[in-house]
C-alpha positions as CSV (number, residue, x, y, z in Angstrom):
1,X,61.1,81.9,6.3
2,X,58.3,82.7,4.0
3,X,55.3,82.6,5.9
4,X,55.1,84.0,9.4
5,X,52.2,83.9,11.8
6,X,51.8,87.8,12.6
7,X,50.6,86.7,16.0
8,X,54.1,86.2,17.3
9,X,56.4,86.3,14.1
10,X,57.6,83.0,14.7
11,X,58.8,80.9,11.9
12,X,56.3,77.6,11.1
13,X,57.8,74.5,11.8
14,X,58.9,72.8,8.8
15,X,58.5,69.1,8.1
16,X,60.4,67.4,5.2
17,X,58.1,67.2,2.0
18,X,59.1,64.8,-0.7
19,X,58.1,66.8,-4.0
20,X,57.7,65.5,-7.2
21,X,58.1,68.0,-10.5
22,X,54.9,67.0,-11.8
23,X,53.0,67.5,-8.6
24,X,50.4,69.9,-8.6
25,X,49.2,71.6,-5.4
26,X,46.0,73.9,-4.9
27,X,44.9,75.6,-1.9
28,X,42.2,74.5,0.9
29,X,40.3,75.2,3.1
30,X,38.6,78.8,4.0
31,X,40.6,81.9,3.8
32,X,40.8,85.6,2.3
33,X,44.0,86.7,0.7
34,X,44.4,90.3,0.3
35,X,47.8,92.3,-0.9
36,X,48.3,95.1,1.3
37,X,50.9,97.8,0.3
38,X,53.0,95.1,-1.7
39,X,52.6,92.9,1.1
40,X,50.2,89.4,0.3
41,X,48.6,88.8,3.6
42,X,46.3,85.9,4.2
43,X,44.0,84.8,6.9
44,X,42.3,82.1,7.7
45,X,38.7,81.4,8.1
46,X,37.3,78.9,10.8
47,X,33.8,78.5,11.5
48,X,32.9,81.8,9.4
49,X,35.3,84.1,11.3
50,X,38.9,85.4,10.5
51,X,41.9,83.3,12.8
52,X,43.1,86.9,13.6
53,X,45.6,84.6,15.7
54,X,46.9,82.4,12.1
55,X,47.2,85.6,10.0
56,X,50.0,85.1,7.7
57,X,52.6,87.4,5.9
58,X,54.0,86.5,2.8
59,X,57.5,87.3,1.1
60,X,57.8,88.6,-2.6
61,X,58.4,85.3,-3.6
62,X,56.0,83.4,-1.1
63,X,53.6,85.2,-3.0
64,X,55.0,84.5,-6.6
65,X,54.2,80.7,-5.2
66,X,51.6,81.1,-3.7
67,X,49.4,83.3,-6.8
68,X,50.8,80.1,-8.9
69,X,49.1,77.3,-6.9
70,X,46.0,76.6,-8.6
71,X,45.8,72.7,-9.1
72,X,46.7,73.2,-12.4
73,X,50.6,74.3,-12.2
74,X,52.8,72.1,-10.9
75,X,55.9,72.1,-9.0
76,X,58.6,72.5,-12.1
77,X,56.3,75.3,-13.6
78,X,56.8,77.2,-10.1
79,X,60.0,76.8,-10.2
80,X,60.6,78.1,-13.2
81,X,58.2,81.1,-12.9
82,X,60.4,81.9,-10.2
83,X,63.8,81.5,-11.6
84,X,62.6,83.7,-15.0
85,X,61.0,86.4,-12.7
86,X,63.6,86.6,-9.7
87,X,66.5,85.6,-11.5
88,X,67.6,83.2,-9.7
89,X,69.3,79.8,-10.0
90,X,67.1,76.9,-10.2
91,X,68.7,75.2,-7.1
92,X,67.6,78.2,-4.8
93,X,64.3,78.9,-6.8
94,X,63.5,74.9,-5.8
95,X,64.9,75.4,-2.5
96,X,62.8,78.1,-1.6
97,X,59.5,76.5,-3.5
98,X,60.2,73.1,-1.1
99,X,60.6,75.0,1.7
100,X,57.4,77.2,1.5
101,X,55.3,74.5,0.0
102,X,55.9,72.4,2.8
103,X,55.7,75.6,5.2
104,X,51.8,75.5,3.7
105,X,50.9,72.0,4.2
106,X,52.1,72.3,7.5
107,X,49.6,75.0,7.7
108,X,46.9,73.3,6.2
109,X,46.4,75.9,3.3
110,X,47.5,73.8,0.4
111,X,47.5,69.8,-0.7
112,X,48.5,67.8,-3.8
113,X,46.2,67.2,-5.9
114,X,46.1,63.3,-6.6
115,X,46.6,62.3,-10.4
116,X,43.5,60.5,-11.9
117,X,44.2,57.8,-14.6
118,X,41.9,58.6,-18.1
């Protein structure tokens, strides 16, 4: 799994996410992101204090992802970020993308961003 609640290292529950290429995700809510030794670590704020109990670890390419959701990239750009810098195939890069992009909506970090017509 990508992301994993330090508070008891248990893998999120995943529910299934349809994903579109052009879908573009950015993150929400209140949290602080830090990279500690290598290691991306992020922690969510509620009511002005750090969920010291929803503090979550990411993997070396959870944090690829995650550093590329900005509302502006979407889910094909990801994926091939990832293939080019893992070198990886693009069925596991989009795999992996699906699984952790789901992994934070289920979190409540991330959300598409809805297209608006010019």
């Amino acid at each position: 799994m990508f992301v994993q609640p330090a508070s008891d290292g248990s893998p999120s529950a995943l529910k299934s996410s349809k994903v579109l290429s052009n879908t573009r995700y950015a993150k929400r809510g209140e949290f602080v992101t830090r990279n500690i030794a290598g290691e991306t670590i992020i922690v969510p704020v509620r009511g002005r204090v750090g969920d010291l109990d929803s503090i979550y670890n990411l993997s070396e390419v959870a944090s690829a992802i995650w550093n590329r959701i900005d509302g502006q990239t979407n889910f094909q750009q990801i994926v091939e970020s990832v293939c080019a810098e893992f070198d990886v195939p693009p069925e596991t890069a989009e795999s992996d993308a699906l699984q952790f992009i789901a992994e934070l909506q289920n979190a409540a970090l991330i959300e598409p961003m809805l297209e608006t017509k010019a």
